[in-house]
Backbone as a ProteinNet text record, in pm:
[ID]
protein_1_A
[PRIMARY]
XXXXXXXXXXXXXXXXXXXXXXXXXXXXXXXXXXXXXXXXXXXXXXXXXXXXXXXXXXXXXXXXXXXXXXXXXXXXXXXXXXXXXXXXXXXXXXXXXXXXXXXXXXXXXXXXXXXXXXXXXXXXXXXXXXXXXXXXXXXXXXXXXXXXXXXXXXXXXXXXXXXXXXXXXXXXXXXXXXXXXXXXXXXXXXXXXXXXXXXXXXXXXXXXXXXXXXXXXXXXXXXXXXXXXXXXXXXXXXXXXXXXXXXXXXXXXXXXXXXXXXXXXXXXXXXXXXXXXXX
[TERTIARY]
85.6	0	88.3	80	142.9	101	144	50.7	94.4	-36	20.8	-72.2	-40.2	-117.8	-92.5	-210.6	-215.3	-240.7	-234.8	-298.4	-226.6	-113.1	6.3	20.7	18.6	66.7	163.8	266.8	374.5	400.1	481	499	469.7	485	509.9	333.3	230.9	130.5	90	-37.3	-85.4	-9.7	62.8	89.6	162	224.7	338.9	462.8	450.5	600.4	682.2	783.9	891.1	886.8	909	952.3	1015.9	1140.1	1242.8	1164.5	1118.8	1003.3	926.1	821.3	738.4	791.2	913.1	943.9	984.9	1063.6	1051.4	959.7	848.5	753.7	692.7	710.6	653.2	749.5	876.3	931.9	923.7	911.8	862.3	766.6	696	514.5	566	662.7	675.5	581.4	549.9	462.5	551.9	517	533.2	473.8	386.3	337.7	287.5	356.1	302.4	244.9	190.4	201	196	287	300.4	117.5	84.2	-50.2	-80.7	38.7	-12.7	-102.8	-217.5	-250.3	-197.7	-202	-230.5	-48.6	55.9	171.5	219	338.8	448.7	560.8	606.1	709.3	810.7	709.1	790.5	803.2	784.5	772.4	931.7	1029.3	1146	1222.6	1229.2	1276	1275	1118.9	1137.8	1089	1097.2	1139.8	1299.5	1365.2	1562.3	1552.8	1461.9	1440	1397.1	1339.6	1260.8	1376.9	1357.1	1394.5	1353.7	1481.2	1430	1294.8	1289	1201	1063.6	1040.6	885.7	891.4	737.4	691.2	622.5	683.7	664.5	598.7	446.3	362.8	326.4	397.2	408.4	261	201.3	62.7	29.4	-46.2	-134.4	-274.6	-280.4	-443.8	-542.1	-599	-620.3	-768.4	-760	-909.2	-922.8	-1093.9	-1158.1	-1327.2	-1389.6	-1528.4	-1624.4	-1636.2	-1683.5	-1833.8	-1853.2	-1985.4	-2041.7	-2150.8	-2190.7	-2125.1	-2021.2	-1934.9	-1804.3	-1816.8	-1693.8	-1626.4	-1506.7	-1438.9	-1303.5	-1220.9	-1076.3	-1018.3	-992.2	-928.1	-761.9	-706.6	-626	-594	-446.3	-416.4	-271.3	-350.7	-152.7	-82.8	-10.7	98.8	105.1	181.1	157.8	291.8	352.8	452.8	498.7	561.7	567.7	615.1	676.9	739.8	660.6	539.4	476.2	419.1	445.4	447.2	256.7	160.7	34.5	11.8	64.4	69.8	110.4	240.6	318.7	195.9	189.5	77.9	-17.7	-119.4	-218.6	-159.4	-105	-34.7	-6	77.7	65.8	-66.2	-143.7	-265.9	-345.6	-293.9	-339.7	-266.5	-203.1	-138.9	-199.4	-243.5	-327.6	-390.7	-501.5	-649.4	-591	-495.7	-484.3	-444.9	-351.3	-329.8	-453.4	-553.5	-621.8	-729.6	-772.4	-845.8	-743	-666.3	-555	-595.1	-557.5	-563.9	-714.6	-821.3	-936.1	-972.9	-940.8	-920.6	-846.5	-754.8	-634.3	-722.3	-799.9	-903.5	-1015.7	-1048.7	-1195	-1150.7	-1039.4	-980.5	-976.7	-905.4	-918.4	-1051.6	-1137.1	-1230.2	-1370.1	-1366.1	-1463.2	-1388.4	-1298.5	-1272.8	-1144.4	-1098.6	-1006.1	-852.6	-834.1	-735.8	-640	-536.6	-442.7	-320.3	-275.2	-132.1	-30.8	107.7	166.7	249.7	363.8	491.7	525.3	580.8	647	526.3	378.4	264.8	259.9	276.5	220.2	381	481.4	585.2	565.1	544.8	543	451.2	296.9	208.9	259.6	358.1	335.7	446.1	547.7	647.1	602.4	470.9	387.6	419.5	461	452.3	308	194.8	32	13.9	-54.6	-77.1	-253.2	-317.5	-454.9	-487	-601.9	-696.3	-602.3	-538.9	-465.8	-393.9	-304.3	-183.5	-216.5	-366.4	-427.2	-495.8	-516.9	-576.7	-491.5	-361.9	-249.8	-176.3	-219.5	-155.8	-243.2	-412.5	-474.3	-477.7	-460.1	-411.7	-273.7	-166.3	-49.1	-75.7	-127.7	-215.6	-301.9	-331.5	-387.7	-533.1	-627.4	-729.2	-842.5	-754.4	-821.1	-783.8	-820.9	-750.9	-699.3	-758.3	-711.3	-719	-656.4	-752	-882.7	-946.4	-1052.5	-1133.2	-1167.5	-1231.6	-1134.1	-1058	-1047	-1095.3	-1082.6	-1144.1	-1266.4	-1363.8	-1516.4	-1549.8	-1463.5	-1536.2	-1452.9	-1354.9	-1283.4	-1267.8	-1293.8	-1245.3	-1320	-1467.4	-1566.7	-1668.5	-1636.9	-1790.6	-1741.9	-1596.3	-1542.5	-1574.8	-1640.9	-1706.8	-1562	-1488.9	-1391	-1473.7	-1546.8	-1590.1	-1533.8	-1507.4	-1456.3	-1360.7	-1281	-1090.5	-1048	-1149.7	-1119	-1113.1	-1021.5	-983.6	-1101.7	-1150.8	-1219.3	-1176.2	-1300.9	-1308.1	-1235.5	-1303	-1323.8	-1157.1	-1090.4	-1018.6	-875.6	-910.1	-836.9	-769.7	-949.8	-923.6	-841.4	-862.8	-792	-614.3	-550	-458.8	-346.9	-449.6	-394.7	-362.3	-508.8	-447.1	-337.3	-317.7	-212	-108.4	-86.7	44.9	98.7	-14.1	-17.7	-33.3	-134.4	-217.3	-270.5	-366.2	-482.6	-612.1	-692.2	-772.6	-819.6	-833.3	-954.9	-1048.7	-1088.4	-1196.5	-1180.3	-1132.6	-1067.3	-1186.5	-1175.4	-1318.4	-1441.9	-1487.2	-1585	-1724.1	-1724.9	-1882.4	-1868.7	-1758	-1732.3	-1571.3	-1539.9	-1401.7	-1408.3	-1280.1	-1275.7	-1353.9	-1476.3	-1570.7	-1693.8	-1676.2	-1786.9	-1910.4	-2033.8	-2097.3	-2125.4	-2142	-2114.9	-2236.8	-2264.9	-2350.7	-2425.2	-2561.6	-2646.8	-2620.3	-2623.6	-2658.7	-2731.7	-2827.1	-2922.4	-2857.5	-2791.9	-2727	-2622.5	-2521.1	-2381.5	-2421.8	-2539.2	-2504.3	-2554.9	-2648.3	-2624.2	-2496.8	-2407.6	-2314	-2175.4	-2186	-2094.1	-2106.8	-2220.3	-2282.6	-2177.4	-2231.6	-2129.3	-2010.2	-1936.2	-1816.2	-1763.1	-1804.1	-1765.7	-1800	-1911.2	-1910.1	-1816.6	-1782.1	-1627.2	-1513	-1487.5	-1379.2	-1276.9	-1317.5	-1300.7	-1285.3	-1162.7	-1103.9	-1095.8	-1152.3	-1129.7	-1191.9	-1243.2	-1299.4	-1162.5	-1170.3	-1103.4	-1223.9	-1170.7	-1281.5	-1274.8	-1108.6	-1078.7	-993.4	-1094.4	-1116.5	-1059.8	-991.9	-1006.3	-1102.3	-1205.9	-1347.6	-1406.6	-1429	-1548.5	-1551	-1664.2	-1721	-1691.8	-1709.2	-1709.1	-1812	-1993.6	-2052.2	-2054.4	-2000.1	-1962.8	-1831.5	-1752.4	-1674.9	-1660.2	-1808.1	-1833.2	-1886	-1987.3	-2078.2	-1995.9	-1870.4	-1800.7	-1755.5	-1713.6	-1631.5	-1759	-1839.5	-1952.1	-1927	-1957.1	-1995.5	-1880.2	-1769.3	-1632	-1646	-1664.2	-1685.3	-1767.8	-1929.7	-2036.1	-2002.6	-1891	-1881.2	-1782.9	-1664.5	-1521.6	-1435.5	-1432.5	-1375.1	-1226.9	-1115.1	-1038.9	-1068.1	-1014.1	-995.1	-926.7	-914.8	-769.3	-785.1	-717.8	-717.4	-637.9	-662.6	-546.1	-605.9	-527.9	-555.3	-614.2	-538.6	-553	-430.4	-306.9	-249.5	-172.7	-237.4	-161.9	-41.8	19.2	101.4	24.4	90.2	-11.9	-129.5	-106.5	-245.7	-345.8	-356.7	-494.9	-527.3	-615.8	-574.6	-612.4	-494.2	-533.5	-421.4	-374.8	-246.1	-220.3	-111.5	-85.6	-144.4	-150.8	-214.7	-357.5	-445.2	-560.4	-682.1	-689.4	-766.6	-910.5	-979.9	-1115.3	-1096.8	-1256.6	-1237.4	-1268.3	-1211.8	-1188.2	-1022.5	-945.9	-796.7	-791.8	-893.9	-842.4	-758	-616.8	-542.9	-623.4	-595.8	-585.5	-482.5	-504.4	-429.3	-437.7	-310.4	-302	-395.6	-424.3	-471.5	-608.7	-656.2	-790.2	-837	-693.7	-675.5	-699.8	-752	-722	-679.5	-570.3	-522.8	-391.5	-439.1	-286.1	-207.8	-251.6	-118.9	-2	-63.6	59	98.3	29.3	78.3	19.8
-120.4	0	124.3	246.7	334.3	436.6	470.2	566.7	752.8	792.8	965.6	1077.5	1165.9	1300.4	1426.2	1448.3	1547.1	1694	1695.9	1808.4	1881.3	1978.1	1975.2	2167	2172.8	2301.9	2340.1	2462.8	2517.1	2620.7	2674	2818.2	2915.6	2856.8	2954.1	3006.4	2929.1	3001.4	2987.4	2905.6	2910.4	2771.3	2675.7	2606.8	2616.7	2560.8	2581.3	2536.5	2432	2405.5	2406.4	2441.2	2497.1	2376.5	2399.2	2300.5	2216.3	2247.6	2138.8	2034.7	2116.8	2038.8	1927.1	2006.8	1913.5	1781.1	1834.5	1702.6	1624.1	1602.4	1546	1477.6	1497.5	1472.3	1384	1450	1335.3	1185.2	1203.9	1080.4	1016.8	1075.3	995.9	900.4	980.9	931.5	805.2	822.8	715.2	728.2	859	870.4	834.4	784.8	785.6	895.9	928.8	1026.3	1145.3	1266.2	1406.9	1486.5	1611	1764.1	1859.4	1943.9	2055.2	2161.2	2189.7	2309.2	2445.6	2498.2	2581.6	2701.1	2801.8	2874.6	3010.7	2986.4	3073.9	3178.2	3064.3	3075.1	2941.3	2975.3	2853.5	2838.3	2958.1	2929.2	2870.6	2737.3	2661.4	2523.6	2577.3	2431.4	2377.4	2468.2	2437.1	2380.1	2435.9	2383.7	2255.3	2216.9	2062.5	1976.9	2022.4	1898.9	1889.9	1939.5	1946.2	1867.5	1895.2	1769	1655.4	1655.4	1539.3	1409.8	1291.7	1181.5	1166.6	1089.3	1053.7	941.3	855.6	771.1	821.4	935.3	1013.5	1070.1	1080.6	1086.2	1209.2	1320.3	1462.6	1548.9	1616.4	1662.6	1820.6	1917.3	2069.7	2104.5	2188.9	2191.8	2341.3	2407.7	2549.6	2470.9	2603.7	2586.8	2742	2748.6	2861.4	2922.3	3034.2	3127.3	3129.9	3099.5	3153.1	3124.7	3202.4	3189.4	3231.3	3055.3	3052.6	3063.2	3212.6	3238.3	3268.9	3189.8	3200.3	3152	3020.4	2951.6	2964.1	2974.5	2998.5	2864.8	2902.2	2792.5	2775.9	2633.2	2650.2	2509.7	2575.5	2478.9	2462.9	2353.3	2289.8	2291.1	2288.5	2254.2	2179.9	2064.4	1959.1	1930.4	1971.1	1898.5	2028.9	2169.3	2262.4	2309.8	2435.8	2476.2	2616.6	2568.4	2742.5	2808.8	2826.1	2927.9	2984.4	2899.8	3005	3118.6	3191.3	3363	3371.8	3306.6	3333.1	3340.6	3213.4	3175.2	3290.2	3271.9	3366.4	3557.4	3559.5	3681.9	3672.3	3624.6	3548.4	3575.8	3475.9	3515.4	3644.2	3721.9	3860.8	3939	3895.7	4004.9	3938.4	3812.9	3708	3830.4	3853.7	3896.8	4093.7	4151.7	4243	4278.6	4135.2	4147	4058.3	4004.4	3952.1	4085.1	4166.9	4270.8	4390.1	4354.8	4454.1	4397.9	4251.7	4179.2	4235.9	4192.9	4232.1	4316.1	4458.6	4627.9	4611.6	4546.8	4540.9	4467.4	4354.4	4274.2	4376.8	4431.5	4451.7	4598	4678.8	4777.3	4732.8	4632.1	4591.1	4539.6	4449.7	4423	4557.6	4650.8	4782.3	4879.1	4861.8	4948.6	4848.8	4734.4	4604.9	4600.2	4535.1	4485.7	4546	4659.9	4747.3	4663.1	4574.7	4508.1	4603.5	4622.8	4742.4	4645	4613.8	4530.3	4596.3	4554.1	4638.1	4605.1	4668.9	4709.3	4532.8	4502.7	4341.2	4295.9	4273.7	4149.3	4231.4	4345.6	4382.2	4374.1	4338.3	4314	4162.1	4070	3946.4	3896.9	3973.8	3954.1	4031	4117	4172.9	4079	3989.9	3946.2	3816.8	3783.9	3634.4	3643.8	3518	3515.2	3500.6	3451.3	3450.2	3468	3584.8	3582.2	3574.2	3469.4	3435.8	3446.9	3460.5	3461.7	3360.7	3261.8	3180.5	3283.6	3329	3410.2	3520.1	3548.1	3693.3	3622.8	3508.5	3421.2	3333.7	3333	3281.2	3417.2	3532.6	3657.4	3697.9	3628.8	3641.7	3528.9	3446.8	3298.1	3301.8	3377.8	3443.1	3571.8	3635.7	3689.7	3667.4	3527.2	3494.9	3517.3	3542.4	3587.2	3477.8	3412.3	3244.4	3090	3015	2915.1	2856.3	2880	2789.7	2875.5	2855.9	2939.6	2926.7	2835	2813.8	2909.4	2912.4	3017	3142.4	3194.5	3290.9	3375.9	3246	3329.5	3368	3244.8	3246.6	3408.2	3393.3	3523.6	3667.9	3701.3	3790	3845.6	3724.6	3769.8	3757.2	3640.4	3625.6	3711.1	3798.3	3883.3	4040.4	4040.8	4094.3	4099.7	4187.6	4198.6	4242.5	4141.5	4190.1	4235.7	4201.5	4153.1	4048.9	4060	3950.6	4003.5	3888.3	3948.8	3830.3	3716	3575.2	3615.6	3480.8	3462.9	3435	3523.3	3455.4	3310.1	3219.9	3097.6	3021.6	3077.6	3010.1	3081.2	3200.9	3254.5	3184.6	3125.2	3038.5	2901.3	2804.5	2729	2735.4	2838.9	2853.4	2878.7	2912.7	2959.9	2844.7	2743.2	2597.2	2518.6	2567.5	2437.3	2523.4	2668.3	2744.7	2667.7	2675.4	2628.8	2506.8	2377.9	2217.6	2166.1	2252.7	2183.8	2103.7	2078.8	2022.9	2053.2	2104.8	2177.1	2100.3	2095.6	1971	2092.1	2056.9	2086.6	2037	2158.2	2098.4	2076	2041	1948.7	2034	1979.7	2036.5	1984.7	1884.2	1915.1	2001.2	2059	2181.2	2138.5	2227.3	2219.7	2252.3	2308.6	2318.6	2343.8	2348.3	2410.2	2441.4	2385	2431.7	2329.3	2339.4	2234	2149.5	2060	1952.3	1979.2	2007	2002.3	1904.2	1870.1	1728.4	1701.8	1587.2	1524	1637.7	1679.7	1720.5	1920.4	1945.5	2092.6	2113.5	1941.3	1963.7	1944.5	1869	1851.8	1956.7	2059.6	2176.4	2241.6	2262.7	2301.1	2262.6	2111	2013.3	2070.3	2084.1	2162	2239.1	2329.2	2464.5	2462.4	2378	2427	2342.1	2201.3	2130.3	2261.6	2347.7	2431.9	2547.5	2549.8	2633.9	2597.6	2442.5	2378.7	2300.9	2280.5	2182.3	2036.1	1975.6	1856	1710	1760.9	1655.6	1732.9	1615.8	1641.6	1584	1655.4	1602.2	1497	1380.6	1245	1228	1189.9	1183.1	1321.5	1311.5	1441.1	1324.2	1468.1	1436.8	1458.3	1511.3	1510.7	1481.9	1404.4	1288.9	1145.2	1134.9	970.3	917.9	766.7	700.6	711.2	757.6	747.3	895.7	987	1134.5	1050.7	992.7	967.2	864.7	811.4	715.2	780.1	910.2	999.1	1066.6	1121.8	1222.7	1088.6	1042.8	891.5	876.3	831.8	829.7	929.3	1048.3	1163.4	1216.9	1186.7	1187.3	1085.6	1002.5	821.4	872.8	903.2	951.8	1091.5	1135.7	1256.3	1281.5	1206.8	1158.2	1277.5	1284.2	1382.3	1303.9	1346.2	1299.4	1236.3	1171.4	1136.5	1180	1262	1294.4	1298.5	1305.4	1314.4	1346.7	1415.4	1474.3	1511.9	1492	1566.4	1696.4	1821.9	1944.2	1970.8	1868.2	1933.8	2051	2097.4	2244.1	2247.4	2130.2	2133.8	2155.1	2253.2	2273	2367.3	2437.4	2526.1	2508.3	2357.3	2285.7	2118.3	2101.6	1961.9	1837.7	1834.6	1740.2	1662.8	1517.5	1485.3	1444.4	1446.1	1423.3	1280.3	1294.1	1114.1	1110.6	1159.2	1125.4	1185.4	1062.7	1070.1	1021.3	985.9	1027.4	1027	1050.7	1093.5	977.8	832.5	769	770.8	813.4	782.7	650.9	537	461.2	477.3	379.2	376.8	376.2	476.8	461.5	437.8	318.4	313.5	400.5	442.8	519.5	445.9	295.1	250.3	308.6	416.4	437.4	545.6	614.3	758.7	729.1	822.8	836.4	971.7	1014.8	1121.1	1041.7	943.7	916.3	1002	1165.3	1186	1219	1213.2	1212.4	1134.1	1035.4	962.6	796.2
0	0	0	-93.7	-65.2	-29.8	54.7	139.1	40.6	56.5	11.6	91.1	62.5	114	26.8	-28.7	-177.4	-111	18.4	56	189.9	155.2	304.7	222.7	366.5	404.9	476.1	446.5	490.6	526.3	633.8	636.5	548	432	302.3	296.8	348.2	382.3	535.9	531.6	689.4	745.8	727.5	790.9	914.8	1007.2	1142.7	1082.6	995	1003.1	867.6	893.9	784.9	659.5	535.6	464.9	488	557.5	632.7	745.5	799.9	877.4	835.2	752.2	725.3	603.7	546	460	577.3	735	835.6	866.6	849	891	785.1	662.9	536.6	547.1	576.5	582	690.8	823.9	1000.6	915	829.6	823	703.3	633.9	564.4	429	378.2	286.3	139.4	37.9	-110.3	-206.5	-172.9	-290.5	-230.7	-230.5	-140	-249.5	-206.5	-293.9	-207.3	-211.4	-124.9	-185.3	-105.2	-164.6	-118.8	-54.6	7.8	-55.4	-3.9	-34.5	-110	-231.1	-306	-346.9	-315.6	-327.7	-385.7	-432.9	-504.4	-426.7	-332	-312.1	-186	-190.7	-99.2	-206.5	-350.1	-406.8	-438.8	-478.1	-492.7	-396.7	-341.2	-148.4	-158.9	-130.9	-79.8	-244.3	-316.5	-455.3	-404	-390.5	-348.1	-198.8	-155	-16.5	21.4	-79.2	-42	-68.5	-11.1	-65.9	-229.3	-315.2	-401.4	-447.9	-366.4	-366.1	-342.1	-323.6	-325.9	-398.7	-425.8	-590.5	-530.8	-553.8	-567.8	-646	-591.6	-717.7	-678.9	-748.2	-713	-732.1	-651.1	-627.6	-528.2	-549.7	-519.6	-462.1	-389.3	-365.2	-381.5	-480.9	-479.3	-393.1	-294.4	-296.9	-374.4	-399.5	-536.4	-514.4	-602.4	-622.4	-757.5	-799.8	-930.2	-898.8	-973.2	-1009.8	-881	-812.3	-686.4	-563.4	-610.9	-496.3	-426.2	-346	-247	-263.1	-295.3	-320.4	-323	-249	-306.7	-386.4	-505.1	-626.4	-609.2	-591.1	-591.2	-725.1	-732.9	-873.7	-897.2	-926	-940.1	-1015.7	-1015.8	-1165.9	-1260.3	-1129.9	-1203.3	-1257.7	-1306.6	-1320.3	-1268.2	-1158.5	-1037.6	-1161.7	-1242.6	-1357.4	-1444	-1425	-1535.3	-1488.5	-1597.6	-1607.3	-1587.5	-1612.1	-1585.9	-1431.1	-1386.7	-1267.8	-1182.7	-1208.6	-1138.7	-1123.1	-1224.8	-1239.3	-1139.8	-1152.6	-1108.8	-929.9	-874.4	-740.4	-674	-806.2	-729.3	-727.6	-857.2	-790.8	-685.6	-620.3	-507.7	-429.9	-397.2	-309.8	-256.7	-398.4	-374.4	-295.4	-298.9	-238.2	-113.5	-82.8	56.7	133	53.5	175.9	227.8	101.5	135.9	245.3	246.4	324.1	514.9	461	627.2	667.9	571.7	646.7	712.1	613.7	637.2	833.3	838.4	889.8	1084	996.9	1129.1	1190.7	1102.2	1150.4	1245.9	1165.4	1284.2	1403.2	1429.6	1605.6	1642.2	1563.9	1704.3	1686.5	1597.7	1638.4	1706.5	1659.8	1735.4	1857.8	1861.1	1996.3	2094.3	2026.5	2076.7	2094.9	2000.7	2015.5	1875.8	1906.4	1878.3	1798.7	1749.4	1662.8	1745.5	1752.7	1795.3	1686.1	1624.3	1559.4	1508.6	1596.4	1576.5	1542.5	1565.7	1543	1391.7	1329.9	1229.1	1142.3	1202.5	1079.9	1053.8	1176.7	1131	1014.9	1045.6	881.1	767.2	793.3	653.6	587.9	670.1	597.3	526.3	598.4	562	401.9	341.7	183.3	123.1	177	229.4	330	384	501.1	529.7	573.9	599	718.9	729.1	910.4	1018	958.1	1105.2	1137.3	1043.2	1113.1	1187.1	1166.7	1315.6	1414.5	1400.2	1473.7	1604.2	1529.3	1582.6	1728.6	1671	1763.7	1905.1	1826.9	1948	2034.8	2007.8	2135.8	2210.7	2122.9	2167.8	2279.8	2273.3	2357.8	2468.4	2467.6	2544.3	2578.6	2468.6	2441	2373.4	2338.5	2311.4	2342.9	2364.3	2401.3	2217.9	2120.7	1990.5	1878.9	1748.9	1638.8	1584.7	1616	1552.5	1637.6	1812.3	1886.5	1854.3	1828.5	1808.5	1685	1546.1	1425.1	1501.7	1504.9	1552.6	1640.6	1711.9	1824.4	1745.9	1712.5	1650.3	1494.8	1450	1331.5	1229.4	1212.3	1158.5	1153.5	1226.9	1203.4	1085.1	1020.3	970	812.8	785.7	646.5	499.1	465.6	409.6	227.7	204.1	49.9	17.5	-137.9	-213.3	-265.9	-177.8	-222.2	-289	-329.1	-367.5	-515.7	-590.8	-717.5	-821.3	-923.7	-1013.1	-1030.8	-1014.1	-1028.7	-1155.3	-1267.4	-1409.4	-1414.5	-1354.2	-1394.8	-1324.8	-1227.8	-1099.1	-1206.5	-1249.9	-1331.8	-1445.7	-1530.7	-1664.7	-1633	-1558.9	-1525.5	-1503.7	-1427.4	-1335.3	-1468.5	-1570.5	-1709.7	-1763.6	-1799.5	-1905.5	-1813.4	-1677.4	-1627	-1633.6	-1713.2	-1681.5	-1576.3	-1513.1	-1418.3	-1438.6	-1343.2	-1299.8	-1231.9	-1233.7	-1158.7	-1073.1	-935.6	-895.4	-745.6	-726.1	-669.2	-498.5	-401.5	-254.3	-199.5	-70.2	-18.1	-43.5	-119.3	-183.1	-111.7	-29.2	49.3	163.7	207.3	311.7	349.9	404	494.9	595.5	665.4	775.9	861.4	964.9	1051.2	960.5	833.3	789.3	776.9	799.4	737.1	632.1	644.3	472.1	407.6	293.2	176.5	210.5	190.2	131	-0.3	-60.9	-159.8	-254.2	-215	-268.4	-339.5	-200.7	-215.5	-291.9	-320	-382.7	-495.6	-574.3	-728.6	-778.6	-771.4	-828.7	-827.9	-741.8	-700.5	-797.8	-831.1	-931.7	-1055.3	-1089.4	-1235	-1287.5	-1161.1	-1185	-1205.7	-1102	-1080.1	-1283.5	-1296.2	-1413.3	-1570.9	-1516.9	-1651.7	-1648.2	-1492	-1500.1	-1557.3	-1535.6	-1645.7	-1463.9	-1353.9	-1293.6	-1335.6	-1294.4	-1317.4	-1293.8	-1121	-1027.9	-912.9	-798.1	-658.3	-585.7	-444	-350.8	-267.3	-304.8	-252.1	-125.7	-111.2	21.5	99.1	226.7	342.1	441.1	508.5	698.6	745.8	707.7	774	723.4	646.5	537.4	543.3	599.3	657.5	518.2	558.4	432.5	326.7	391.5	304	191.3	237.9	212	45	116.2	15.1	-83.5	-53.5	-179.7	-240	-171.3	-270.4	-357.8	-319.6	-393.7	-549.3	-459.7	-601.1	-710.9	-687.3	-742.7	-883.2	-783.2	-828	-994.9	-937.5	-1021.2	-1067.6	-1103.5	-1180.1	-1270.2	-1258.2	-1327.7	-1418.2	-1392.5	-1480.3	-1513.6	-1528.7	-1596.4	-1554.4	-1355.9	-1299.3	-1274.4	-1229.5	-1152.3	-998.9	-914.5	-791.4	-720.8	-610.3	-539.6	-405.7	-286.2	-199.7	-67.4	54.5	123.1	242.7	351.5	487.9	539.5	447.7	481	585.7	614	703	731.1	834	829.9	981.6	1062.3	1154.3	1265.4	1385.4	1511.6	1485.8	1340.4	1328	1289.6	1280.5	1262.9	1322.7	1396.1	1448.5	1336.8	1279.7	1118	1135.6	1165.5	1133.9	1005.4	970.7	815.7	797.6	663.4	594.4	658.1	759.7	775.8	681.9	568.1	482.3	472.4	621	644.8	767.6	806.3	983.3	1071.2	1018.9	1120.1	1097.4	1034.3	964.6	956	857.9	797.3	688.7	678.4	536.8	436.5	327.8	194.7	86.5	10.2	-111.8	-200.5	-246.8	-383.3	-494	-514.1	-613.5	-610.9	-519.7	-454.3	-572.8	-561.5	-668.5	-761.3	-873.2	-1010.2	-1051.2	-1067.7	-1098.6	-1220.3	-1340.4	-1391.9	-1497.6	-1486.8	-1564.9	-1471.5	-1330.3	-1243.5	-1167.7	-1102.2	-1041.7	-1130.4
[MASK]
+++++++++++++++++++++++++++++++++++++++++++++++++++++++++++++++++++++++++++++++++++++++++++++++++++++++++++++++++++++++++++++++++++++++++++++++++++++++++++++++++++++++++++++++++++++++++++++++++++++++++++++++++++++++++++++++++++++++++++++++++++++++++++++++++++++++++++++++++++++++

């Protein structure tokens, strides 16, 4: 059985632990087939392709904010090429609307809740290569104002009206194929804290995202029962999607351990996947 995890995060966005780290951690874990994904950056992909063991089968991979049409959404994209000049584009005007979500963001703690940044908490985000809600989320538990990030977004930082600083969808997609991507579709019956879709709520939802030019579902979740992830397989079988699958691990800033690819963390085989122009 070879074990993989399509879905890992790094400093280089919201994750805790360094590239050096977490390839540590990919080999403790004994994994064969990774993809680095962090949000809405490339550049921790060079790093650990030069780190990794040769014997892992290494697949350079983004995850992008985005929202096609009506959906909030984040598209993964594997088997991409950090060099391309679309890409590369694409990222910095990622980087635009993240800073403007921040300023947005770093106003409402002090006029909501009179919580003030000081000098050092506001150099450490600006140096973030992505900097997302963990990393303000992370200053108020440092603080001592929450016991975790998840109560801290919830009470602090959610009631924060940023707009839409997310990536055109169709525009997310097209970008992932100019680079030789892959587009696939990240847990797409909900993620993190969020509630899961019905049956009934996601296939309108599939429609869409497939007339955006989506590739593949993420089947296998750390938080998706088995019958959640026969529905998704199904769902990708019936409409000649890809298969893929991944943890979401993000280190201590999310309680996800690597490789747990449903929420009992039974093993999965790669033979489970279908993604073969890459693996």
């Amino acid at each position: 059985m070879a074990k993989f995890d399509l879905h890992l995060h790094s400093d280089c966005s919201d994750g805790s632990d360094t590239v050096q780290e977490l390839v540590k951690v990919i080999v403790d874990n004994k994994l064969e087939i990774v993809a680095l994904t962090d949000h809405d950056t490339v550049s921790g992909i060079s790093e650990i392709r030069n780190s990794l063991p040769k014997n892992i089968k290494f697949i350079p991979g983004i995850e992008l904010t985005s929202k096609a049409k009506d959906i909030k959404c984040h598209i993964l994209g594997y088997g991409i090429d950090e060099n391309n000049s679309a890409l590369l584009d694409l990222i910095e005007k990622g980087k635009v609307l993240r800073r403007q979500k921040l300023e947005t963001r770093i106003k409402f703690l002090k006029e909501k809740w009179n919580i003030e940044l000081t000098p050092d908490e506001l150099n450490w985000l600006y140096a973030r290569k992505s900097v997302v809600k963990t990393h303000m989320a992370n200053i108020i538990v440092n603080r001592g104002l929450a016991d975790n990030n998840v109560d801290a977004m919830k009470k602090y930082l959610d009631g924060c009206k940023t707009g839409n600083t997310r990536f055109d969808g169709e525009e997310a997609i097209r970008v992932i194929k100019l680079s030789g991507g892959i587009p696939v579709w990240a847990h797409p019956l909900g993620g993190e804290g969020e509630e899961h879709l019905t049956k009934d709520a996601f296939l309108p939802k599939l429609e869409t995202m497939i007339s955006c030019g989506i590739q593949g579902l993420e089947c296998y979740y750390s938080r998706y029962s088995d019958s959640e992830i026969s529905f998704l397989k199904e769902c990708a079988n019936n409409n000649g999607l890809f298969i893929t699958g991944g943890s979401d691990y993000h280190g201590t800033n999310k309680d996800v351990p690597i490789v747990k690819l449903n929420i009992n963390g039974e093993p999965v085989d790669s033979k489970e996947l279908n993604l073969k122009p890459l693996i």
